[in-house]
C-alpha positions in Angstrom: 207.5 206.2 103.1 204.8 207.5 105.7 204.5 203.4 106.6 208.2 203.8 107.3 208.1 206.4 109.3 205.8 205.7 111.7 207.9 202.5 112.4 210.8 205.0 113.6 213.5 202.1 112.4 217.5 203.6 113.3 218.7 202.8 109.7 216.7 202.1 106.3 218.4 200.1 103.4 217.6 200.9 100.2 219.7 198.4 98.0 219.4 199.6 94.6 217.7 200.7 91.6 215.3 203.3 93.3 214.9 204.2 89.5 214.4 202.3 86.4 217.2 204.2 84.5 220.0 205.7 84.8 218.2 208.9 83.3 215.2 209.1 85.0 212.7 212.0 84.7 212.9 215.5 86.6 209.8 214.5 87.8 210.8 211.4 89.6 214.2 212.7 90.9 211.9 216.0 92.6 209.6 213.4 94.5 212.7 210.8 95.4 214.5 213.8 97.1 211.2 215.4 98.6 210.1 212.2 100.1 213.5 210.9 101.0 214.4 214.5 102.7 210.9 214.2 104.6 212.2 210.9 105.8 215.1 212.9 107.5 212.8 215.6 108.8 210.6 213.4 110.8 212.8 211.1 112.0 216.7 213.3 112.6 217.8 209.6 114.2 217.5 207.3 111.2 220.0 207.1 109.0 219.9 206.2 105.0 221.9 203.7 103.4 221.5 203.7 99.8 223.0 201.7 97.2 223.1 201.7 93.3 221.6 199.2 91.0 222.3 198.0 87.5 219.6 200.6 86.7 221.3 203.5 88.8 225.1 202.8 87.5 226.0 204.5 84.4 228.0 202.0 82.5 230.3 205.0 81.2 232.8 205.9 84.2 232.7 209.3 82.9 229.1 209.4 83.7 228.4 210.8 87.4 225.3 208.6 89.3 222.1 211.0 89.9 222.0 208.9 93.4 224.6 211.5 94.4 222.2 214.0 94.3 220.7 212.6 97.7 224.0 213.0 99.6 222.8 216.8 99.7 220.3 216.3 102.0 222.4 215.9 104.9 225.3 214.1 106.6 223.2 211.0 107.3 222.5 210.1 104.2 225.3 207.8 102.5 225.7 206.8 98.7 227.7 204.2 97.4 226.9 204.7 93.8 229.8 202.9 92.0 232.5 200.5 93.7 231.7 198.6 97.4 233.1 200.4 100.1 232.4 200.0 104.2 232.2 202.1 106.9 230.7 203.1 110.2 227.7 204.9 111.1 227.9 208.1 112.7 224.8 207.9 114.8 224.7 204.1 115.2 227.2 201.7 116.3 227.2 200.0 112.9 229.3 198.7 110.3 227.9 198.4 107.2 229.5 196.2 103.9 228.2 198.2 101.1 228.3 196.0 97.5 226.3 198.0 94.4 225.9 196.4 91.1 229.4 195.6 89.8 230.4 195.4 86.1 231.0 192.3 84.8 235.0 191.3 85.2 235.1 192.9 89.0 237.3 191.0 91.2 236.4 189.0 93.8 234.8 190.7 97.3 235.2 189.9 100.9 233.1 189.9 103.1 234.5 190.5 106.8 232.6 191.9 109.6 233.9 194.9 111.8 234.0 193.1 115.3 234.9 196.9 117.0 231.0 197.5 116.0 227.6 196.0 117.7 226.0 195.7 114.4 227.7 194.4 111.3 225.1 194.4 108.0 225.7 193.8 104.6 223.4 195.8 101.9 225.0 194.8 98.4 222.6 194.8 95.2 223.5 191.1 92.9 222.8 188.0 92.3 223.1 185.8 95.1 223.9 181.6 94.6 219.7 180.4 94.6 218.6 183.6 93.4 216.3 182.3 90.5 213.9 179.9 90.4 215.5 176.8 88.5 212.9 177.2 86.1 213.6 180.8 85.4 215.7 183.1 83.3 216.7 186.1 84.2 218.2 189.3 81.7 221.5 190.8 82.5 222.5 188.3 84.8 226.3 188.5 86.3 229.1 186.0 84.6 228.9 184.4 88.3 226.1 184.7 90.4 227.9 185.5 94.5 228.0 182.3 96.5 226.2 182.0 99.4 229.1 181.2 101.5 231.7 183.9 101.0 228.8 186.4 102.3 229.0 184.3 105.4 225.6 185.2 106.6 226.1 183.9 109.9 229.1 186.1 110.3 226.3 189.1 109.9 223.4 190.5 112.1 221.8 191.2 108.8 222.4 191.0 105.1 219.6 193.0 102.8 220.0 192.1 99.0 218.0 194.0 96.0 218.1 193.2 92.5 215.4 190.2 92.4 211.8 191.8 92.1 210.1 188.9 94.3 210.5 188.7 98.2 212.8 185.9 99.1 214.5 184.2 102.1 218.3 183.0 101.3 219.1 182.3 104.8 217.4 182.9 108.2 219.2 186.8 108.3 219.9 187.3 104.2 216.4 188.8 102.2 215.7 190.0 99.1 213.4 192.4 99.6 212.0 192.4 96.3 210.6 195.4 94.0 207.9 198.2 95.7 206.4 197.8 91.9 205.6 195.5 89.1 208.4 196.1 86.6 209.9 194.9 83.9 211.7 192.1 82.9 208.5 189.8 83.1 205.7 191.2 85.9 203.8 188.9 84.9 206.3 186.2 86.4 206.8 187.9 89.3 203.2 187.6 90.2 203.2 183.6 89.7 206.1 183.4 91.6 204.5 185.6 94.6 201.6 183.4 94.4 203.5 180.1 94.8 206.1 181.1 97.8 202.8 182.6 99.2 204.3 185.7 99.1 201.6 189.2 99.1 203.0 190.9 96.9 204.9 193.9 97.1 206.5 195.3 99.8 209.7 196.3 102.7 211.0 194.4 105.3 211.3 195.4 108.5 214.5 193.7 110.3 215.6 193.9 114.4 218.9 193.4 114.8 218.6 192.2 118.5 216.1 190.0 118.0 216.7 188.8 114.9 213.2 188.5 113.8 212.1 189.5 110.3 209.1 191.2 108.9 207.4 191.7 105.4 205.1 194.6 105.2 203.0 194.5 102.5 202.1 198.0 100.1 199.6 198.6 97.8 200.7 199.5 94.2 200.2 202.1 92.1 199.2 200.1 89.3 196.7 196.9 89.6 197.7 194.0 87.4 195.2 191.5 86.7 196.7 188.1 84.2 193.4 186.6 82.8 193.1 182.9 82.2 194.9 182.0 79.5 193.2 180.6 76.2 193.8 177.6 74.2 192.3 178.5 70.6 193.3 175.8 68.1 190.5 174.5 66.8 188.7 177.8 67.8 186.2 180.2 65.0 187.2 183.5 65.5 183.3 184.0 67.1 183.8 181.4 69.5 187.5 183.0 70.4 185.3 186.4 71.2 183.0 184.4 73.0 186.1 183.1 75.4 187.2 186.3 75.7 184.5 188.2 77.1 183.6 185.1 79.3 187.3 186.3 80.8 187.0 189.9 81.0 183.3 189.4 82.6 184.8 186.5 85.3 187.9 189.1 85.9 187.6 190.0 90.0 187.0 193.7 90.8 187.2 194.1 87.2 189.3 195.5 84.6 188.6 199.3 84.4 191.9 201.0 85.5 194.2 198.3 85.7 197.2 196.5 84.0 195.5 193.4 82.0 196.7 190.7 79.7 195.4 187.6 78.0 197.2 184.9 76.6 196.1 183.8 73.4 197.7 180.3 72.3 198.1 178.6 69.1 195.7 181.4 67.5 196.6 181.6 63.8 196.9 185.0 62.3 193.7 184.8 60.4 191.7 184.3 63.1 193.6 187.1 65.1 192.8 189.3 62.5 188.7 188.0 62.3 188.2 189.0 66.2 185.7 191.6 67.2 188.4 194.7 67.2 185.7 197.0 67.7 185.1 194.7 71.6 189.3 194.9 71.8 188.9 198.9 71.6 186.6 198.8 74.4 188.4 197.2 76.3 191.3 198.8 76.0 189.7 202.2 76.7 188.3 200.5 80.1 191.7 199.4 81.2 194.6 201.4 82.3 196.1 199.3 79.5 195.1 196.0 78.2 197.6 193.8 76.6 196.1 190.9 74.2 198.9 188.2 73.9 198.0 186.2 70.8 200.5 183.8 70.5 200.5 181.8 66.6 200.6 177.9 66.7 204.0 176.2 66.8 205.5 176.2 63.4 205.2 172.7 61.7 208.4 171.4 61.0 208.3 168.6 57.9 210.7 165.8 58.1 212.1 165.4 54.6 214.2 162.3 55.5 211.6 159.7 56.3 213.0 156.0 58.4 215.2 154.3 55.5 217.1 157.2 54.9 215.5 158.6 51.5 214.2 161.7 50.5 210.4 162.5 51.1 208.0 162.7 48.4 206.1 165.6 47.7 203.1 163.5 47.9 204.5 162.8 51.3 205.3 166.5 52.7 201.7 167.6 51.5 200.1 164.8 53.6 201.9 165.5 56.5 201.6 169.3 56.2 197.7 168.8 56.1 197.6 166.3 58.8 199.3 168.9 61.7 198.2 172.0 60.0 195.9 174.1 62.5 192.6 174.5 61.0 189.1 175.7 62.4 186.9 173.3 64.2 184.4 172.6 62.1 186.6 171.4 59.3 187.0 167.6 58.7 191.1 167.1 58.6 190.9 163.5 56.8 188.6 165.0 54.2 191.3 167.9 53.9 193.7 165.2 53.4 192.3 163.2 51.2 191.0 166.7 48.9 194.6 168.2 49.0 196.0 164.7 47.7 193.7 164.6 45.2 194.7 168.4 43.9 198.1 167.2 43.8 197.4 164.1 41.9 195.7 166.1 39.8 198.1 168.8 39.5 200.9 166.0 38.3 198.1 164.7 35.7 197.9 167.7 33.9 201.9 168.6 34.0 202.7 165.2 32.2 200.2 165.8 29.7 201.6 169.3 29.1 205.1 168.7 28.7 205.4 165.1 27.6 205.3 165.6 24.1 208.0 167.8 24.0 210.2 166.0 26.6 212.4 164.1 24.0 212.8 167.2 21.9 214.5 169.1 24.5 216.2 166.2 26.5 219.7 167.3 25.4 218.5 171.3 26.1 218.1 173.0 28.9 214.5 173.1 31.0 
């Protein structure tokens, strides 16, 4: 906020979810108002949009929207908690097109620009058409993500979006502005994605209307994250797992006392989870702000019990190819496993036949 203000900007956007629930704590809602009312203070002239998110809108209509709350700081202050709505500015010559997080079912928006005004901006919080990665999922998504081209950005001086978490360009004058935190749903994403668009992380964007020209201010977090090097232990001893992981807490950069830390365990089976030095794990977890070990079991092995021809598998045949994907530790030999858990078998069937073959005929016609 102090960043903000000493940028003296004529209108700041903030376009949804400026908390993570609909309830949020007393202590959050005192410092939103403090620090948004100090915004007012210093700079009488600016004037705040703000708009709800799917985390700010109650789902029951009955429910009023604690973003209300900051309509009491003054006249200059505007809230569009539930349903879009547009107006003017009363200290700028601006229109604004105000869209908050919808319900799913809402019908259709337009978007049309004020041409009475100078400025016409757009703040709406949703999924916009190219939103998401194609690789990426994304939780309470809308039945139909907004199209690109009924926004019309070029109809706009300016359209700021919120609701993705990572800084993002959708056309030269249409940003998402992304998150001021690392949040849920995945954090962890977010920071791979930052680091392939070359994005800095977290931040606000500052936006001149005449000019046109955008820019991304980078912030510092409260929280650190740090997302080790993952590990690949099949094959691994439970010592030489321990050994990996210290060789990533030791390699971490700056560290992991007081930050947010996880490491990816893969294909670990349970046993050797529960063979790790625990008393290591505590110490590391006391170090950290909170460390987060992500031991991930192998793939389950799926038998196929209808072999090529069409016929049923053998149990002679499920048991061989159980043994032959079956994780085990390195320094067992897997064709020797093989060939030993054929031979139980074989000798398992030996001593069944000699058990019940005399009595076979007796109780052919009986049940077994």
């Amino acid at each position: 906020m102090q960043r903000v203000i000493a940028l003296r900007p004529d209108v700041v956007l903030i376009v949804g979810d400026v908390f993570h629930s609909v309830r949020p704590m007393n202590a959050a809602i005192i410092e939103a108002f403090v620090q948004l009312q100090t915004l007012r203070l210093a700079l009488p002239e600016t004037e705040v949009v703000i708009v709800a998110g799917n985390h700010d809108r109650p789902r029951a209509t009955e429910t009023g929207s604690i973003l209300e709350l900051f309509r009491r700081i003054d006249d200059y202050v505007y809230v569009v908690a539930a349903g879009h709505n547009e107006f003017p500015l009363k200290l700028h010559d601006v229109w604004v097109r105000v869209v908050p997080d919808l319900p799913a079912g809402a019908p259709p928006l337009d978007f049309e620009p004020n041409p009475r005004h100078a400025y016409n901006i757009v703040a709406l919080h949703g999924e916009v058409e190219g939103m998401l990665p194609p690789n990426l999922a994304y939780p309470d998504r809308p039945t139909r993500p907004i199209p690109i081209d009924v926004i019309g950005a070029e109809r706009w001086n300016y359209v700021a979006l919120g609701h993705y978490h990572v800084h993002k360009k959708m056309a030269p004058n249409m940003y998402y502005c992304g998150s001021l935190e690392y949040l849920p749903p995945n954090m962890w994403s977010e920071m791979h994605e930052e680091r392939a668009t070359g994005v800095p992380g977290k931040g606000f964007i500052e936006y001149d209307l005449d000019a046109g020209t955008h820019r991304f201010h980078p912030i510092a977090g409260a929280r650190r994250l740090a997302d080790l090097a993952p590990i690949n232990a099949r094959g691994l001893t439970a010592a030489d797992v321990d050994a990996a992981i210290r060789e990533r807490i030791a390699s971490c950069e700056g560290g992991i006392d007081d930050r947010v830390v996880r490491l990816v365990l893969r294909e670990i089976p349970r046993h050797v989870v529960r063979e790790l030095d625990h008393r290591a794990l505590r110490e590391y977890k006391r170090r950290a702000l909170h460390f987060h070990l992500d031991a991930r079991k192998p793939d389950s092995v799926r038998l196929t019990l209808t072999p090529a021809g069409g016929r049923r598998a053998t149990l002679r045949e499920m048991v061989e190819t159980y043994l032959s994907r079956r994780p085990i530790d390195a320094d067992v030999d897997r064709a020797a496993l093989v060939t030993l858990g054929l031979e139980y078998l074989d000798a398992a069937d030996a001593a069944s036949e000699q058990a019940v073959g005399p009595v076979a005929g007796a109780v052919a016609d009986g049940p077994r």
